[in-house]
C-alpha positions as CSV (number, residue, x, y, z in Angstrom):
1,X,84.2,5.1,6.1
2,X,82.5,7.9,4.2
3,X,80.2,5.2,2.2
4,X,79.4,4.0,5.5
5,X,78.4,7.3,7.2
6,X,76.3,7.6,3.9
7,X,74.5,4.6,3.5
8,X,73.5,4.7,7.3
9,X,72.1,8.3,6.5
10,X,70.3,6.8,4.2
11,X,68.7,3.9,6.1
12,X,68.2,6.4,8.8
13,X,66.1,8.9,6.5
14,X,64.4,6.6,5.0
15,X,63.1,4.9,8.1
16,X,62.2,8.4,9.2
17,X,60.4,8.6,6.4
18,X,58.7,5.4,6.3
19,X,57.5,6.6,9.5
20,X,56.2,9.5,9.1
21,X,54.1,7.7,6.5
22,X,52.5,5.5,8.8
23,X,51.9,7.8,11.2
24,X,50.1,9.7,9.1
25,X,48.0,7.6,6.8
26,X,48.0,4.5,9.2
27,X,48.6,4.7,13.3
28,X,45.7,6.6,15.2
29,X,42.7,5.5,12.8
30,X,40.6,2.4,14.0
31,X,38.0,0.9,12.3
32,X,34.5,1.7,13.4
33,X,32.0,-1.3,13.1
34,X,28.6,-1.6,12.5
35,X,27.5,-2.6,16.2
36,X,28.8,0.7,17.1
37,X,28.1,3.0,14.4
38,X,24.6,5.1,14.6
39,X,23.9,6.9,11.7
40,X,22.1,9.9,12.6
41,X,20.2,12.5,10.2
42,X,18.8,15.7,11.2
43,X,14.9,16.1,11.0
44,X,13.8,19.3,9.4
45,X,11.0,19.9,11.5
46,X,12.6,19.7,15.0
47,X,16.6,20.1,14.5
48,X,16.6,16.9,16.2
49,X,18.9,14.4,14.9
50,X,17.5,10.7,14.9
51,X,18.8,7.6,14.1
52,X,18.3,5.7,10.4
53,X,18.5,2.5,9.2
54,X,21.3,1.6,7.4
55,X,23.0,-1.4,6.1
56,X,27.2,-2.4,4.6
57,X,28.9,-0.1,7.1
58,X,32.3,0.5,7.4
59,X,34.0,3.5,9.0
60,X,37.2,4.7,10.6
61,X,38.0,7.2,13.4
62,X,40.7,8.1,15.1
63,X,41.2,9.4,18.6
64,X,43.7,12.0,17.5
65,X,41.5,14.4,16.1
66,X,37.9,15.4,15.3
67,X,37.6,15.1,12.0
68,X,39.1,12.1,10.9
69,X,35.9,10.4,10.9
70,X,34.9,8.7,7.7
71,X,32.2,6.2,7.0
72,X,30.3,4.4,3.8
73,X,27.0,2.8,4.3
74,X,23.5,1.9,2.8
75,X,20.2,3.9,3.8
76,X,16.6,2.7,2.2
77,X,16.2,4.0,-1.2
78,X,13.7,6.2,-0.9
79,X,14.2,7.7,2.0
80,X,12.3,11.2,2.3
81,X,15.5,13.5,2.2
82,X,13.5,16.1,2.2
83,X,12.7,15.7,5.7
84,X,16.2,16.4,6.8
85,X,18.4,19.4,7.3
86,X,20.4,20.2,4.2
87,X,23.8,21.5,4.5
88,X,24.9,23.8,2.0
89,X,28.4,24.0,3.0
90,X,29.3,20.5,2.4
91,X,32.6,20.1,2.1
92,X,34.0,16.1,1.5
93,X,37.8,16.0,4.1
94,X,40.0,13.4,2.1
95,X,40.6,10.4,4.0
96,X,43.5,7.5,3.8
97,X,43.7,6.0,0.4
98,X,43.2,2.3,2.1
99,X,39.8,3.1,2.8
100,X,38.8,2.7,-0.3
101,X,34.9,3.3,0.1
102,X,34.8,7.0,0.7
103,X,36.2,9.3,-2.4
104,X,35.7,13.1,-1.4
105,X,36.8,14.3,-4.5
106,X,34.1,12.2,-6.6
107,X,31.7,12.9,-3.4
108,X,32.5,16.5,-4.0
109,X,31.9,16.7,-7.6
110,X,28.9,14.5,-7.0
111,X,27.5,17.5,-4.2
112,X,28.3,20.4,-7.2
113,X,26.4,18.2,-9.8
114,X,23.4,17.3,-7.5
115,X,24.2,14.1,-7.9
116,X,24.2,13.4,-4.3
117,X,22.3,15.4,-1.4
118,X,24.4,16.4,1.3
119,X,22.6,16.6,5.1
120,X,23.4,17.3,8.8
121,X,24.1,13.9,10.0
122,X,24.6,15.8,13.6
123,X,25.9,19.2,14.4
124,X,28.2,19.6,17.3
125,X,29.2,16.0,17.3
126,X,32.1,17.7,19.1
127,X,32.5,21.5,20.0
128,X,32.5,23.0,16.3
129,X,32.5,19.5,14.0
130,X,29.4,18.8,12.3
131,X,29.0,15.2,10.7
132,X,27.8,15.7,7.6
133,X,26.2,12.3,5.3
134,X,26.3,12.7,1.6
135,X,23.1,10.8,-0.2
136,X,23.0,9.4,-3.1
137,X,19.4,9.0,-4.8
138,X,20.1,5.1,-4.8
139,X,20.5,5.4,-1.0
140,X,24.1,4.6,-1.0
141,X,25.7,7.3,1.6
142,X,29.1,8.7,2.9
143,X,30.2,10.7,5.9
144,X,32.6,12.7,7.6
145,X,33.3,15.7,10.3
146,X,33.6,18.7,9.2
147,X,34.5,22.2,10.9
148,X,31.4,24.4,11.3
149,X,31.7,28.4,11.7
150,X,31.5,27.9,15.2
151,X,34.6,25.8,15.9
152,X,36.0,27.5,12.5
153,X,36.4,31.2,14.2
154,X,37.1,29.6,18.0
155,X,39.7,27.6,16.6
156,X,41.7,29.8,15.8
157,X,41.4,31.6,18.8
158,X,38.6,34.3,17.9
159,X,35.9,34.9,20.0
160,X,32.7,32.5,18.7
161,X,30.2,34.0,16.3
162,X,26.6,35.3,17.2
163,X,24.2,32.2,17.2
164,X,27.1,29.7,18.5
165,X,27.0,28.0,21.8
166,X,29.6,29.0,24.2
167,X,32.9,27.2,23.6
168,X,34.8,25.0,26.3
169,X,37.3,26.2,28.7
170,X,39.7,24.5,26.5
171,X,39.6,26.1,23.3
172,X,38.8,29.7,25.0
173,X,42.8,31.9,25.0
């Protein structure tokens, strides 16, 4: 009886665990296609984001939070990156290990190296989540969210820093 009680432990914990695993590398993200992917990048002279061109997209969201966004694509080589916004504060989020495309650590060495240019994709894609596109001079390109200041300090529950827009009812305590 005692084998019994154990082994179904067991199966129990490792179902839980199995689980877990899937709900955290697998359940909530959805793959985001090229017919509904814009890539945006942030002109320099008017803060304005505008769309790119871009070619071999594939990205994954998920509805369950912010900045789970990921994405690989093409722009032109030789696109004039110095006509958009840099972002100093690049900072690559690691993504699943399926999607196989994006590698924040090597995108994040890459950054420190100046290997690849990071920009503002779009700030405020959501309250305090900038997406940020990392450039390599062959034009090949990866992107992610990325907490700003704004949503950094208003997240957890401080008041939001001079220069940041007003937060929404639902983040204010």
């Amino acid at each position: 009886m005692a084998r019994l009680a154990i082994l179904l432990m067991l199966v129990v914990a490792a179902a839980v665990g199995l689980g877990m695993w899937y709900l955290q590398t697998r359940a909530f993200y959805f793959e985001v296609g090229p017919e509904v992917a814009e890539v945006q990048l942030t002109e320099l002279a008017t803060g304005q984001p505008v769309p790119v061109t871009f070619e071999n997209y594939q990205g994954i969201d998920a509805d369950s939070s912010p900045i789970r966004y990921r994405a690989c694509f093409q722009l032109p080589e030789g696109i004039a990156l110095g006509a958009f916004q840099p972002y100093p504060a690049a900072e690559p989020l690691t993504g699943p290990r399926w999607f196989d495309c994006y590698d924040a650590n090597q995108v994040g060495d890459d950054i420190e190296e100046g290997l690849a240019t990071p920009l503002l994709g779009q700030g405020d894609i959501e309250y305090g989540v900038d997406r940020v596109v990392a450039v390599y001079p062959d034009g090949r390109a990866m992107s992610w969210h990325q907490i700003n200041p704004c949503g950094a300090a208003v997240y957890d529950g401080e008041p939001a820093p001079e220069g940041c827009p007003p937060p929404p009812e639902e983040y204010v305590r």
